[in-house]
MDAnalysis code that builds the backbone (N, CA, C; Angstrom):
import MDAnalysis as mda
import numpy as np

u = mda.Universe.empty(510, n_residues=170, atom_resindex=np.repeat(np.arange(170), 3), trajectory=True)
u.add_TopologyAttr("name", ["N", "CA", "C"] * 170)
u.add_TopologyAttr("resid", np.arange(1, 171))
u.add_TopologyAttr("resname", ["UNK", "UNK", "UNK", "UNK", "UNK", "UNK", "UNK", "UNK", "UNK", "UNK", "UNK", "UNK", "UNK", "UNK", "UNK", "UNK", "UNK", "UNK", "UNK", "UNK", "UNK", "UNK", "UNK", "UNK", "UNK", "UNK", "UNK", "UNK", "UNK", "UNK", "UNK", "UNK", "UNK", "UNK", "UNK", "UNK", "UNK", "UNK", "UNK", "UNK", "UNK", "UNK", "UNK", "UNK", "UNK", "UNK", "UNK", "UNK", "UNK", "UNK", "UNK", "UNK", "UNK", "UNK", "UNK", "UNK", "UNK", "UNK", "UNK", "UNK", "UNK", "UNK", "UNK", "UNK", "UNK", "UNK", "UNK", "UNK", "UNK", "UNK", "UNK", "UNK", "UNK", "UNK", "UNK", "UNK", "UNK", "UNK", "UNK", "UNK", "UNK", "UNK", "UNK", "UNK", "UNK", "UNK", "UNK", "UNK", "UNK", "UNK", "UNK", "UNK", "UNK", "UNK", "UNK", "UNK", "UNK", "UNK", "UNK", "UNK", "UNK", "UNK", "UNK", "UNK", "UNK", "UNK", "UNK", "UNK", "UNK", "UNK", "UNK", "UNK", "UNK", "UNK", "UNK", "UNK", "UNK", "UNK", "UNK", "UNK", "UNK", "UNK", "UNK", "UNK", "UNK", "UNK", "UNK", "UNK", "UNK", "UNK", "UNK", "UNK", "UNK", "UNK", "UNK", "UNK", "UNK", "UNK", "UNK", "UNK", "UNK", "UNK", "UNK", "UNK", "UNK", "UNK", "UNK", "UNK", "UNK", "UNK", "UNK", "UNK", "UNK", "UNK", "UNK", "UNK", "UNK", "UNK", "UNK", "UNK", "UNK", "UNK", "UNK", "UNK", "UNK", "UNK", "UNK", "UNK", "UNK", "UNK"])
u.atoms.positions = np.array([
    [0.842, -1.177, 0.000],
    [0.000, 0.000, 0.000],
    [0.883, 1.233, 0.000],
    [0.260, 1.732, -0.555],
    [1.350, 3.492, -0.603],
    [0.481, 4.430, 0.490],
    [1.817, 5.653, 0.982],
    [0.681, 6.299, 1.836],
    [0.221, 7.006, 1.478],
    [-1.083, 7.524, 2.209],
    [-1.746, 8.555, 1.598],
    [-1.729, 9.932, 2.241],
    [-3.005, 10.865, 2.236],
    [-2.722, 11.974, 3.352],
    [-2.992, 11.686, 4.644],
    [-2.374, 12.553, 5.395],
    [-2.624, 11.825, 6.361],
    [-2.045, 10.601, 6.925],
    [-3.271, 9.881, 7.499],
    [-3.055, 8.384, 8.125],
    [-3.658, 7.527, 6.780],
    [-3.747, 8.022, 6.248],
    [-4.209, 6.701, 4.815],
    [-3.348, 6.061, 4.061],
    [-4.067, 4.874, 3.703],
    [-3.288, 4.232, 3.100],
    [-3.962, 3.541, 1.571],
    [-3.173, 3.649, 0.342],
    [-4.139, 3.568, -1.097],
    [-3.487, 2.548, -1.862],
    [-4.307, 2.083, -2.263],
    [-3.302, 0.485, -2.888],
    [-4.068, 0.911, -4.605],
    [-3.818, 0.491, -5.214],
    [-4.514, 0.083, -7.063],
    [-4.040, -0.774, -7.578],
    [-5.048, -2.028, -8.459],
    [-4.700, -2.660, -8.862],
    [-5.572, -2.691, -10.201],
    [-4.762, -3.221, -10.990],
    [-5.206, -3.070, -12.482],
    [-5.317, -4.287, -13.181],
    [-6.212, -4.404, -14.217],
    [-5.712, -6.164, -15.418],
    [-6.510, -5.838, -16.151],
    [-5.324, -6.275, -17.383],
    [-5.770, -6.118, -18.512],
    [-7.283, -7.024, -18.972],
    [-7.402, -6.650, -19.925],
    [-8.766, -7.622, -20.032],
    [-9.041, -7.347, -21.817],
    [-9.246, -8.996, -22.046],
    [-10.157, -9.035, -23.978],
    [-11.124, -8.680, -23.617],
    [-11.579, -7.861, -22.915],
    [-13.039, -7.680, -23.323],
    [-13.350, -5.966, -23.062],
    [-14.451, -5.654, -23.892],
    [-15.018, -4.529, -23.982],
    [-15.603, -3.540, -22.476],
    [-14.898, -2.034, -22.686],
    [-15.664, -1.424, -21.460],
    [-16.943, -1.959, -21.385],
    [-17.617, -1.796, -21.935],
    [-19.187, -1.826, -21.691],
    [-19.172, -3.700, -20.944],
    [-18.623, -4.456, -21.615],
    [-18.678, -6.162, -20.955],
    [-18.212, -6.054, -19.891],
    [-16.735, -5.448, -19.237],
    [-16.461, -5.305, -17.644],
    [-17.727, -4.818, -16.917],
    [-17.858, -3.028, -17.421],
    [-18.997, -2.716, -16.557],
    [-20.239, -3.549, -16.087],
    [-20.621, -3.942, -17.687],
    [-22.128, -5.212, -17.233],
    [-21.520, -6.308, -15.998],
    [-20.383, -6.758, -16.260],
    [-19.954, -7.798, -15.317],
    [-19.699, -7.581, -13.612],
    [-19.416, -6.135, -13.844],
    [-18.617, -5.947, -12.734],
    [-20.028, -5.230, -12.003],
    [-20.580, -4.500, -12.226],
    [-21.703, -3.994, -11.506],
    [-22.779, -4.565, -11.095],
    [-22.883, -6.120, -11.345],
    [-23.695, -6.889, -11.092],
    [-23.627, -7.713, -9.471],
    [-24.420, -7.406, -8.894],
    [-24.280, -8.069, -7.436],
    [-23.944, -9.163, -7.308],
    [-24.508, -10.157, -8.267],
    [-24.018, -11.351, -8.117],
    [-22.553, -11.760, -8.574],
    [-22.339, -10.945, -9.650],
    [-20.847, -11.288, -9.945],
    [-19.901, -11.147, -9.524],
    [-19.928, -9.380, -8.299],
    [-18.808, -9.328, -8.321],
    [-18.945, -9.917, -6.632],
    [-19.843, -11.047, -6.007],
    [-19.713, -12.000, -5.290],
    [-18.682, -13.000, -5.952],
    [-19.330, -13.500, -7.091],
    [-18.677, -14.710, -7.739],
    [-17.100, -14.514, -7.748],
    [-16.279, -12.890, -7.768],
    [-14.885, -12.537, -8.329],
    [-14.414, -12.415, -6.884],
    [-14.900, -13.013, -5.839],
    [-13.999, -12.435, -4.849],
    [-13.371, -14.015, -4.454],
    [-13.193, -15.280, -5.037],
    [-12.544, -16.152, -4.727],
    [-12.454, -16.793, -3.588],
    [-13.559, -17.026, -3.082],
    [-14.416, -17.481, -2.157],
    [-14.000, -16.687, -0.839],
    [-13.538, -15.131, -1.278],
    [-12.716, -14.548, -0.047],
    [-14.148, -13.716, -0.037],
    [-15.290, -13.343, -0.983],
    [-16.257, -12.570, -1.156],
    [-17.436, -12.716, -0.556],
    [-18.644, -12.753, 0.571],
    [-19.057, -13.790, 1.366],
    [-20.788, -13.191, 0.613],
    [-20.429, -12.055, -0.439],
    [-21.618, -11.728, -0.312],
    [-21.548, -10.174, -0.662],
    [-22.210, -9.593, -1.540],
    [-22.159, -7.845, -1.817],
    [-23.860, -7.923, -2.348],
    [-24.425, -6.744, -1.329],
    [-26.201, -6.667, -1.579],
    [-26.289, -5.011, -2.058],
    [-26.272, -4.566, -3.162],
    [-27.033, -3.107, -3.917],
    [-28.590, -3.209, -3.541],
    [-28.351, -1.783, -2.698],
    [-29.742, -1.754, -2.027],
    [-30.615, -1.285, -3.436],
    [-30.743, -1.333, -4.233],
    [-31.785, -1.180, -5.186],
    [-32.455, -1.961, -5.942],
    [-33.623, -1.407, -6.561],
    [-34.404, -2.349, -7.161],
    [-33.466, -2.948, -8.453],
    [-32.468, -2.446, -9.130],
    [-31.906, -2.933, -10.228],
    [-31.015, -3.763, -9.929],
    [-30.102, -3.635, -8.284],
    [-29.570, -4.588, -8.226],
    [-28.155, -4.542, -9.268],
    [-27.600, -3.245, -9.163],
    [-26.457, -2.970, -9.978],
    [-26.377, -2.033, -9.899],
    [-24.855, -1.148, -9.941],
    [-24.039, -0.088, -9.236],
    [-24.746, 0.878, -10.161],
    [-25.024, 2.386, -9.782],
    [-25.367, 2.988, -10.056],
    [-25.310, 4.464, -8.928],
    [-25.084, 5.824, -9.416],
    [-25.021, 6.792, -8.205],
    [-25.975, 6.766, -7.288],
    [-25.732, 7.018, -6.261],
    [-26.768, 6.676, -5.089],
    [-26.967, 5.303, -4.252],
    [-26.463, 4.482, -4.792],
    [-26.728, 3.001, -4.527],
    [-26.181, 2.505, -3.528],
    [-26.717, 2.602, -2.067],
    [-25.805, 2.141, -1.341],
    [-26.230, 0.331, -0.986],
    [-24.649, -0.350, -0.519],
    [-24.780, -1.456, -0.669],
    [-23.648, -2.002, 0.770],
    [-23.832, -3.225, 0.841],
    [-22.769, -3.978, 1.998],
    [-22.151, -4.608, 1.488],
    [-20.748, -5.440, 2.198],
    [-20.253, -6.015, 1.216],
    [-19.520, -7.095, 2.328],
    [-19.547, -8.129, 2.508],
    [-18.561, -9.080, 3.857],
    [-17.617, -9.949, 2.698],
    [-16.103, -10.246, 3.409],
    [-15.755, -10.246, 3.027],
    [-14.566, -10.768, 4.275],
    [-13.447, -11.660, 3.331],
    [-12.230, -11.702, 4.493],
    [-10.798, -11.250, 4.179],
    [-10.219, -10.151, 4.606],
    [-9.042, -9.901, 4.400],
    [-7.748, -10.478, 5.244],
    [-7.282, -11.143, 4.504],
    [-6.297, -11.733, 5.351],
    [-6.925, -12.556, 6.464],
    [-6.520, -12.288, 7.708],
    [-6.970, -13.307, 8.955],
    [-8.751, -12.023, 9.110],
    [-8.923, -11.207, 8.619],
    [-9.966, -10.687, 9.331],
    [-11.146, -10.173, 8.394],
    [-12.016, -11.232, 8.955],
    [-13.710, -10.979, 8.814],
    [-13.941, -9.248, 8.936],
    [-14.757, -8.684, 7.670],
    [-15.241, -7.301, 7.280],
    [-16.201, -6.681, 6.730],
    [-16.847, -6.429, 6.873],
    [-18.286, -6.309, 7.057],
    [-18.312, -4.968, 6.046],
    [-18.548, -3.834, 4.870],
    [-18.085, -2.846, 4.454],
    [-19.454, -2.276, 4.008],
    [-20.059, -0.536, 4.697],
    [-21.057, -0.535, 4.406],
    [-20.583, 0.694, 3.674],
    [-21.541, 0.632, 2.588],
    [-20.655, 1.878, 1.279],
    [-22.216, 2.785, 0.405],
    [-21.741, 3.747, -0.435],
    [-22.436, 4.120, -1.270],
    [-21.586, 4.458, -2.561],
    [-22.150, 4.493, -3.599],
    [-21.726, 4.620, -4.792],
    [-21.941, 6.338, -5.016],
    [-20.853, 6.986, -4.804],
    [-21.461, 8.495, -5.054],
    [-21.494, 8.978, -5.958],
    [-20.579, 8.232, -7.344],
    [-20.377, 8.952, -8.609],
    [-20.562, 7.828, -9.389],
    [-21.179, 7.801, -10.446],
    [-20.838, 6.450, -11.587],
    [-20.969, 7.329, -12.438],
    [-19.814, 6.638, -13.993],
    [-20.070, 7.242, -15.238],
    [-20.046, 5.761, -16.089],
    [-21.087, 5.036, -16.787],
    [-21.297, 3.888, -16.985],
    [-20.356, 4.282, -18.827],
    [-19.351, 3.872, -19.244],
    [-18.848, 2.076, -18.860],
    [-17.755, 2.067, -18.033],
    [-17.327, 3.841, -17.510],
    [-16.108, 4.035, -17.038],
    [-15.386, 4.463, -15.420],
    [-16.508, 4.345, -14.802],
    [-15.938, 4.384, -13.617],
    [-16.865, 4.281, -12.620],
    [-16.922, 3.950, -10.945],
    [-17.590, 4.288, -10.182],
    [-16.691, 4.080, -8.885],
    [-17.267, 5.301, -8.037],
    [-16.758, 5.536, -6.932],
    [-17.730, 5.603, -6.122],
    [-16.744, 5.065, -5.286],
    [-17.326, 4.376, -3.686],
    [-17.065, 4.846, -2.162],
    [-17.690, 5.041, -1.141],
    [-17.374, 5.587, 0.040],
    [-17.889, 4.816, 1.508],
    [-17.755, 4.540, 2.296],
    [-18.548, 3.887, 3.347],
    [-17.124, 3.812, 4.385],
    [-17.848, 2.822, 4.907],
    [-16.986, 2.615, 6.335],
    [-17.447, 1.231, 6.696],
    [-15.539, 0.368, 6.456],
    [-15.474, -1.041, 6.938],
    [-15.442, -1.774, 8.531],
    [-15.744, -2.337, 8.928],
    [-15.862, -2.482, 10.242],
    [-15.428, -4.216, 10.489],
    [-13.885, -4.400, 11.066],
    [-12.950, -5.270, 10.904],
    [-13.492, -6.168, 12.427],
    [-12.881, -7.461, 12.523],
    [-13.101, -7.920, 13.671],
    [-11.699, -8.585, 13.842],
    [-11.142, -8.114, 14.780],
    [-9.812, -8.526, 15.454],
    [-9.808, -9.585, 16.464],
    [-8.699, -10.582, 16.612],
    [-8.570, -11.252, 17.273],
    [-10.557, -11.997, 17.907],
    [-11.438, -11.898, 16.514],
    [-12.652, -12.623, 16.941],
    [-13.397, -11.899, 18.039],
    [-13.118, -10.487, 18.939],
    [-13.712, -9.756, 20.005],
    [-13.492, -8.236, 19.878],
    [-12.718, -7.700, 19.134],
    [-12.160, -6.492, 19.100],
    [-12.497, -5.604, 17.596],
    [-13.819, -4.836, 17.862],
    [-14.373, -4.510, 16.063],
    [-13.908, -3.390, 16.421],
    [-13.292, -3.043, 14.687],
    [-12.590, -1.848, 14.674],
    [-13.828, -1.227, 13.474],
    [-13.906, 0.260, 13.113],
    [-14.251, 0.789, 12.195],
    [-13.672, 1.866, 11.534],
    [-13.515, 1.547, 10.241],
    [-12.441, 2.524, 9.923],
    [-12.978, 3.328, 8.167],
    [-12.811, 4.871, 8.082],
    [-13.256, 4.982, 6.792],
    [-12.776, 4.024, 5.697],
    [-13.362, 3.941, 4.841],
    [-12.955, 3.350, 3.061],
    [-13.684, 3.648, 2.126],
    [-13.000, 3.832, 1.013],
    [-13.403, 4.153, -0.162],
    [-12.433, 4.073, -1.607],
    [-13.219, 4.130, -2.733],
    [-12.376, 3.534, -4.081],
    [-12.861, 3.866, -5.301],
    [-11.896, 3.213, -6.219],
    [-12.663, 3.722, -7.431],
    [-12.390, 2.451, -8.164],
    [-13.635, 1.997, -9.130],
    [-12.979, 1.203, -10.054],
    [-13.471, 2.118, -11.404],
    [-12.454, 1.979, -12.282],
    [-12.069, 2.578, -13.950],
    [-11.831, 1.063, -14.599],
    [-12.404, 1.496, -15.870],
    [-12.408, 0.585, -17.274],
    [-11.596, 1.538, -17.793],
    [-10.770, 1.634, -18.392],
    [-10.403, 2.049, -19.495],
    [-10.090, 1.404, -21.276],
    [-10.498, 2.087, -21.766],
    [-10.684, 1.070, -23.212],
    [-9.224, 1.123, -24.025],
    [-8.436, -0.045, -24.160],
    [-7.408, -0.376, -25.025],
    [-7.897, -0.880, -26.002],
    [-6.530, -0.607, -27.059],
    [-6.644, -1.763, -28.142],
    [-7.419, -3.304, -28.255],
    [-6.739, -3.708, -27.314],
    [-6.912, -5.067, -27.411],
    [-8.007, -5.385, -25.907],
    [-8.875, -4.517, -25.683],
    [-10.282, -4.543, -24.911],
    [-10.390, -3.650, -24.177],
    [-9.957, -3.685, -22.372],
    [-10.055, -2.704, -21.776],
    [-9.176, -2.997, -20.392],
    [-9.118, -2.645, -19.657],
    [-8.398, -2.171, -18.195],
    [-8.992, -1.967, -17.100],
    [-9.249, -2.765, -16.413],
    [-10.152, -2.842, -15.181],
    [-8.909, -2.678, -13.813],
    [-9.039, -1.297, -13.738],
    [-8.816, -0.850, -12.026],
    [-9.569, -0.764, -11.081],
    [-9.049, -1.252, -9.725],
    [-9.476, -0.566, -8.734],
    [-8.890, -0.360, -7.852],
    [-9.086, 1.248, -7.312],
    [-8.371, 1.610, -6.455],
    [-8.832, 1.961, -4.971],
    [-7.982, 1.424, -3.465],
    [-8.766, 1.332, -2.394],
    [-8.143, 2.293, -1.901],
    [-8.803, 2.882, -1.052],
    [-8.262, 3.855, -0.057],
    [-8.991, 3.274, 1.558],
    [-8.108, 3.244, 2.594],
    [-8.639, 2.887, 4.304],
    [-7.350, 4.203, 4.938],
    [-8.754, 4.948, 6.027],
    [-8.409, 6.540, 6.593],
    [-8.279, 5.462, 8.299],
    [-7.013, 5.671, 8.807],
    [-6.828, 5.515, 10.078],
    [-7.554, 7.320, 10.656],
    [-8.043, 6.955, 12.138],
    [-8.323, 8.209, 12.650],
    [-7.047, 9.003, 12.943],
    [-7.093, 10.493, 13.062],
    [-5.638, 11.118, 13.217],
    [-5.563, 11.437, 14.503],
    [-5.561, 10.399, 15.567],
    [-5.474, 10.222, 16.687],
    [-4.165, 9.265, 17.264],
    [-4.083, 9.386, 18.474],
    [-3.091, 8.528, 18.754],
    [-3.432, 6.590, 18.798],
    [-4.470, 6.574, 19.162],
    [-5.360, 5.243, 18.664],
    [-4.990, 4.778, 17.353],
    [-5.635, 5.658, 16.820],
    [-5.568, 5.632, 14.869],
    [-3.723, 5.384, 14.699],
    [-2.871, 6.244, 14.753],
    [-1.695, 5.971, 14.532],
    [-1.174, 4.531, 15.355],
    [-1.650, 4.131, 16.450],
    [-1.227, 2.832, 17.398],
    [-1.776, 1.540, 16.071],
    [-3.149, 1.890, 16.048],
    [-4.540, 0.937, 15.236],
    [-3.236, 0.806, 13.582],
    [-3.012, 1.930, 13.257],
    [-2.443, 1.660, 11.795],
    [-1.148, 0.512, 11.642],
    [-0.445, 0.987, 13.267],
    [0.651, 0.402, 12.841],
    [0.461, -0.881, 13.192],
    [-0.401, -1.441, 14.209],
    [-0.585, -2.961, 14.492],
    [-1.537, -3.414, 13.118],
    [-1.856, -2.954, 12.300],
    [-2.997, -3.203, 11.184],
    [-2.226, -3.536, 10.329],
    [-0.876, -2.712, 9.779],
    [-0.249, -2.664, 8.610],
    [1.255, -3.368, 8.583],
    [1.763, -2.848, 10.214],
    [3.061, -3.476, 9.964],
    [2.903, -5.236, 11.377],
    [2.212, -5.703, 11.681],
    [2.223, -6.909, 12.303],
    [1.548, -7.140, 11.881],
    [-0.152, -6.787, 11.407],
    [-1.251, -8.133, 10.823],
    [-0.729, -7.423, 9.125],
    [-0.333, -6.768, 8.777],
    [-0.082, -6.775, 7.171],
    [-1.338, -6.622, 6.649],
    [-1.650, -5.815, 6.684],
    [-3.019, -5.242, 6.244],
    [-2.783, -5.090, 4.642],
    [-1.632, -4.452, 4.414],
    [-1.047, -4.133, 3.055],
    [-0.960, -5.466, 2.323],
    [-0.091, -6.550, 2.727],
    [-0.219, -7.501, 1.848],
    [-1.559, -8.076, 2.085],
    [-2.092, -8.360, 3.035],
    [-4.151, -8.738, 2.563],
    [-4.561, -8.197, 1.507],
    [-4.650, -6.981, 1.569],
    [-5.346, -6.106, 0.371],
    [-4.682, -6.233, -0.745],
    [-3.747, -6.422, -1.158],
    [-2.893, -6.847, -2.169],
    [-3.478, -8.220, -3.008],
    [-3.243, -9.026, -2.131],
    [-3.759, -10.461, -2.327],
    [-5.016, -10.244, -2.151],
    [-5.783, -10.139, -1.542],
    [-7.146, -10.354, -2.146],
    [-7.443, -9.548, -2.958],
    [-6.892, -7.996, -3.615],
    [-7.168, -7.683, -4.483],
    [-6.979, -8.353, -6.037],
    [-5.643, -9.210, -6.352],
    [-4.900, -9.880, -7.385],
    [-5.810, -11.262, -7.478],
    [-6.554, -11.919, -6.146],
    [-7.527, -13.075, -6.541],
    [-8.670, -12.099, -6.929],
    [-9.268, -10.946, -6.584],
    [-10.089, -10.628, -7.452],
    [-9.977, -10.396, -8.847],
    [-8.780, -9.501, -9.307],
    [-8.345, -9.331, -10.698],
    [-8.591, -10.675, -11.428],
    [-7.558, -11.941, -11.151],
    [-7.642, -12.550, -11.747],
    [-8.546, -13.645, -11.857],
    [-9.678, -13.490, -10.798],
    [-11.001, -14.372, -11.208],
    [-12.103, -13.738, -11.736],
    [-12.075, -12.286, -11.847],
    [-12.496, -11.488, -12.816],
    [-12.193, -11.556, -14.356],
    [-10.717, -11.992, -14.483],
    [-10.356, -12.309, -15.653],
    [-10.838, -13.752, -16.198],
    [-10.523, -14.329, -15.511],
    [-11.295, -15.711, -15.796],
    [-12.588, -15.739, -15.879],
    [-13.624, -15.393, -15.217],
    [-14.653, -15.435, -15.595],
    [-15.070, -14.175, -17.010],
    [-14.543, -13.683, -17.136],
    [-14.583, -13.105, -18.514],
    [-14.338, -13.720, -19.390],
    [-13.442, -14.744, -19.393],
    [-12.650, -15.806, -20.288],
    [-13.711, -16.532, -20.946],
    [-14.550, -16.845, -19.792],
    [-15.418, -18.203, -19.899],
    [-17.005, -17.441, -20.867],
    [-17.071, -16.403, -20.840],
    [-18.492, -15.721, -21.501],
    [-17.989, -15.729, -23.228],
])
């Protein structure tokens, strides 16, 4: 993870992809799918709307396991530009050592961008430690002993690439 302002910390990850902006977006904005891309690390993502696919306004949950820790992520979609981007905001709420829930801002963006040879599916995370002495204690047991950075890494790269695969297969 790189740092950010502040106590933040912003990771991005990118993959290429044969397939068309408009085919990521359909794929990727779909509740059920982008359950299916989280590599059984994904426990479940619900878009509170009737369409049931990302769209501005749309707020949604998302559980999920990073590394050793169960995460619960409640978000809204504040910006979408359909086939090329949508951004996200909420606040994840971690469970430590199975008794100890932490809550911490997050937010991201995922971008299509259209290449030659299809398109470019990013996404980029951002997690805000508080700018407290907690928050600075919380970051460093988060990032440099549980490795918060390599979690998000790795479960970001099994998402990429079972995103890619299931693109493969359509």
């Amino acid at each position: 993870m790189e740092e950010g302002a502040g106590h933040s910390l912003a990771q991005t990850m990118s993959i290429d992809l044969h397939a068309s902006q408009e085919q990521v977006w359909n794929f990727v904005t779909q509740e059920d799918n982008w359950t299916a891309i989280g590599g059984g690390e994904n426990f479940g993502l619900t878009l509170m709307n009737k369409s049931k696919r990302v769209e501005t306004g749309t707020k949604f949950v998302q559980k999920e396991m990073v590394g050793s820790s169960f995460s619960v992520v409640h978000g809204t979609f504040i910006y979408t530009e359909r086939p090329k981007v949508a951004v996200w905001r909420g606040y994840a709420t971690y469970k430590l050592f199975d008794i100890i829930t932490i809550t911490l801002q997050e937010g991201g963006t995922y971008s299509i961008e259209k290449t030659k040879t299809g398109s470019t599916f990013s996404h980029t995370i951002y997690v805000d430690f508080p700018d407290t002495i907690f928050g600075k204690l919380l970051r460093w047991y988060m990032c440099d002993i549980m490795r918060l950075d390599i979690a998000l890494k790795n479960h970001n790269i099994l998402e990429m690439e079972t995103l890619k695969e299931k693109l493969n297969e359509k």
